[in-house]
C-alpha positions in Angstrom: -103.9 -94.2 -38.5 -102.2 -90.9 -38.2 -102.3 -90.5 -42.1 -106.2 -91.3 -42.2 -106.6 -88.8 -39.4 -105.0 -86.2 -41.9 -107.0 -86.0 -44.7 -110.2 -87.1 -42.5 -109.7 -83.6 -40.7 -108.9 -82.3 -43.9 -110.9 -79.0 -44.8 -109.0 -78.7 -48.5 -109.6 -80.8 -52.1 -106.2 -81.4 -52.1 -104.3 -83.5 -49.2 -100.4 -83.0 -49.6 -98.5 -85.7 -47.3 -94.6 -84.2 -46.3 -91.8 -85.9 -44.1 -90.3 -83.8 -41.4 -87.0 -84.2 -42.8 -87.4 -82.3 -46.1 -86.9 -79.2 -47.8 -89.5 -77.9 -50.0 -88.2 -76.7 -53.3 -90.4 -73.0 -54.2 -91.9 -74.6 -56.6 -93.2 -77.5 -54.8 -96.8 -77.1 -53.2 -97.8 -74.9 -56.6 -96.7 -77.7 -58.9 -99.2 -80.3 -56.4 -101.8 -78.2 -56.8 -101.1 -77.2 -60.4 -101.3 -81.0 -61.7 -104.9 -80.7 -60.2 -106.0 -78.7 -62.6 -106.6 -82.0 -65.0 -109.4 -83.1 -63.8 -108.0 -87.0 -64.6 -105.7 -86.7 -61.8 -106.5 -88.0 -58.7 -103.0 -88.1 -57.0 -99.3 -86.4 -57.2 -95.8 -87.7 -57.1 -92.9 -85.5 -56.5 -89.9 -85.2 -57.1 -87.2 -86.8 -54.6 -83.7 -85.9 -54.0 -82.3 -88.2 -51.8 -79.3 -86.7 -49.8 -75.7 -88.1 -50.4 -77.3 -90.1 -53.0 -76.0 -90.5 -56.6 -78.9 -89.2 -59.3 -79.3 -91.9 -62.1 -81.7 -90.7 -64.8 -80.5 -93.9 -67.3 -84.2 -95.3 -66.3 -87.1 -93.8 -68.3 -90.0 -95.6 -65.2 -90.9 -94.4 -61.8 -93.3 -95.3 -59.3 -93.4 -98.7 -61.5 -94.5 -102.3 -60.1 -93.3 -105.0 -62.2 -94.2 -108.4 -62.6 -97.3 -108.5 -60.0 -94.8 -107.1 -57.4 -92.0 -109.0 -57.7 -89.8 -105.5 -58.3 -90.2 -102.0 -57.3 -88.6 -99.6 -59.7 -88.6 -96.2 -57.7 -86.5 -93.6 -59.6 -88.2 -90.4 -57.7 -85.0 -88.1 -58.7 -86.2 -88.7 -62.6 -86.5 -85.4 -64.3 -89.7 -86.6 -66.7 -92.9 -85.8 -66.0 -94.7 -90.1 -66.4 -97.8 -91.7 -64.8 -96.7 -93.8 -61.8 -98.0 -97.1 -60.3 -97.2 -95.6 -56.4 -95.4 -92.1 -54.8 -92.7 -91.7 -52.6 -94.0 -91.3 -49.1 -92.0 -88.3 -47.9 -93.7 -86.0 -50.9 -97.0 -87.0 -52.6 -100.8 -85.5 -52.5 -103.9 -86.7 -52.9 -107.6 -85.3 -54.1 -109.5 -85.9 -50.5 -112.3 -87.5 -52.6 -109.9 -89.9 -53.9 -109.1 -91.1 -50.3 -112.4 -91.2 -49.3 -113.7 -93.7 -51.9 -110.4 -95.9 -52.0 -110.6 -96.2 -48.2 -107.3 -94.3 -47.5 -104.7 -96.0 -46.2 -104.5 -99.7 -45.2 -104.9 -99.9 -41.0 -104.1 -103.6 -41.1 -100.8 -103.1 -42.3 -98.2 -104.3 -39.6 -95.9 -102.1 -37.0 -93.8 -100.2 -36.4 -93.2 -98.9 -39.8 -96.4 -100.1 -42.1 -93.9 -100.4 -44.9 -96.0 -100.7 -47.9 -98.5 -97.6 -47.0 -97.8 -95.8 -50.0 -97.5 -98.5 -52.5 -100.8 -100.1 -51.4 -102.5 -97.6 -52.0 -101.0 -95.8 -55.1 -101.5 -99.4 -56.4 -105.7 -99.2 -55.7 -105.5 -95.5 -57.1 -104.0 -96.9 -59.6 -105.4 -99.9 -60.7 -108.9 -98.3 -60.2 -108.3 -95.0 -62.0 -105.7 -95.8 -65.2 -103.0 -93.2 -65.4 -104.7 -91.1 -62.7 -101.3 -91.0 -60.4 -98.6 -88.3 -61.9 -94.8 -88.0 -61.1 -94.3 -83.8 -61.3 -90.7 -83.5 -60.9 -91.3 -79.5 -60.3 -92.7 -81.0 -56.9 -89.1 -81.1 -56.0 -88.0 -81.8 -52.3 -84.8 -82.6 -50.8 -84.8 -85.6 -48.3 -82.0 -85.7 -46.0 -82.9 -89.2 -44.2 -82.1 -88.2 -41.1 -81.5 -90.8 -38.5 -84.1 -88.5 -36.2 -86.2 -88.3 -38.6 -90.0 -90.3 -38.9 -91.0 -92.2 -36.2 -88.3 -91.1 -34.1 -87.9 -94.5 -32.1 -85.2 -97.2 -32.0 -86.8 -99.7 -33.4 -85.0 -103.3 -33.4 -83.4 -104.0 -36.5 -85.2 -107.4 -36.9 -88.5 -106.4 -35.6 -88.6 -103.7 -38.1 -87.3 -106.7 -41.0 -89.9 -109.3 -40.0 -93.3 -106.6 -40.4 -91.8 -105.1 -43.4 -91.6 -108.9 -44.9 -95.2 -109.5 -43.6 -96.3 -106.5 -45.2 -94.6 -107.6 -48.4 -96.4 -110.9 -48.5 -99.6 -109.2 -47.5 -99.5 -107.0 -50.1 -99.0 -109.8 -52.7 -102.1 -111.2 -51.5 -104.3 -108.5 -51.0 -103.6 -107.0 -54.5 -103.2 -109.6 -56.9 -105.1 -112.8 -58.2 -103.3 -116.6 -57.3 -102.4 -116.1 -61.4 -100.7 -113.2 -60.5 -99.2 -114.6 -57.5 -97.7 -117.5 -59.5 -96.3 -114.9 -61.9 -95.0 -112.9 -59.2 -93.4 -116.0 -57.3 -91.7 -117.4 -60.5 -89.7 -114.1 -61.4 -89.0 -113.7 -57.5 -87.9 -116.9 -56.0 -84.7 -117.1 -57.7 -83.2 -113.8 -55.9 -85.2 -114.3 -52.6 -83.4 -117.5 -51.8 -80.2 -116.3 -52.4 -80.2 -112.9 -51.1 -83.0 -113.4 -48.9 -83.7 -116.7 -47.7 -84.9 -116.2 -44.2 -87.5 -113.7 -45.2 -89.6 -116.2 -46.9 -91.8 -117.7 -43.7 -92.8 -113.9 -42.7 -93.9 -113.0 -46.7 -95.6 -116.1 -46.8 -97.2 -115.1 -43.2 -98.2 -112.0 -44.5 -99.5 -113.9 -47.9 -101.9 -115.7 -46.0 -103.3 -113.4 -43.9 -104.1 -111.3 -46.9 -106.2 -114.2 -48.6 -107.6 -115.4 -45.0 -109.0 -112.0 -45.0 -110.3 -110.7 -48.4 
């Protein structure tokens, strides 16, 4: 709700979203608002650096969703400029027009992270405008993670794996056609039961729901 509130209050074309727990490269807000200046895009990407994390730049994608969603490829510390499916949360801008006719951000998504915020709806950016979503990597931040960071509450470890597995599954079924699902399933199911066996009866939760509701 809080990130609808944002750009609803808005007063600005352009709605730039920030975690507390970054620091903002100098070039970071001009490169946002300089990828504006084609008027084809409709959202921005930036750059990630993830502290105490190892930068791999072997992988050409970012912001990629493969298979109907049966992968995420991420890769926000690339150094090449490429249209993305979805941003990273903690850095990534929208027009406010853009929000306004996709709906912004998905309310029904479930507590008390809303994983899948940001991929739901780059994916409806994207799917409804084609290459419309850019990864700039001059909108460079550093994220440090910190444990104090975001929501600032102690969440139970479980609670936060059961909504992020209903979320998952909901946004499986939300997005994609029963083709797509079948797809998605095929390529999945293999690594699900054997890394992930017990999140299965919260994705499929969160699958029905999603078709239950369309």
């Amino acid at each position: 709700k809080y990130l609808n509130l944002g750009w609803q209050q808005a007063s600005a074309l352009i709605v730039l979203y920030l975690d507390d727990d970054v620091s903002i490269s100098e070039s970071a807000i001009k490169a946002h608002i300089n990828a504006y200046e084609r008027e084809s895009t409709f959202g921005v990407a930036g750059r990630v650096i993830n502290k105490n994390k190892k930068i791999k730049n072997e992988e050409s994608r970012v912001g990629k969703i493969a298979w109907y969603g049966a992968g995420f490829i991420k890769n926000f510390s690339s150094e090449h400029q490429v249209f993305v499916d979805f941003p990273y949360g903690c850095n990534m801008s929208f027009r406010k027009k853009t929000l306004q006719e996709i709906g912004g951000f998905d309310e029904k998504l479930a507590p008390p992270i809303y994983a899948f915020n940001e991929i739901d709806l780059g994916y409806r950016v994207s799917k409804r405008w084609k290459n419309s979503l850019i990864f700039e990597p001059k909108a460079l931040v550093q994220h440090f993670q910190s444990k104090e960071g975001g929501t600032r509450n102690n969440f139970n470890t479980q609670e936060v794996f059961r909504s992020n597995q209903f979320n998952y599954g909901y946004f499986l079924g939300k997005n994609f056609s029963m083709p797509e699902n079948i797809v998605c399933a095929a390529r999945r199911i293999m690594y699900q039961l054997a890394c992930e066996p017990s999140a299965l009866p919260y994705i499929l939760k969160g699958f029905m729901y999603a078709k239950n509701n369309k």
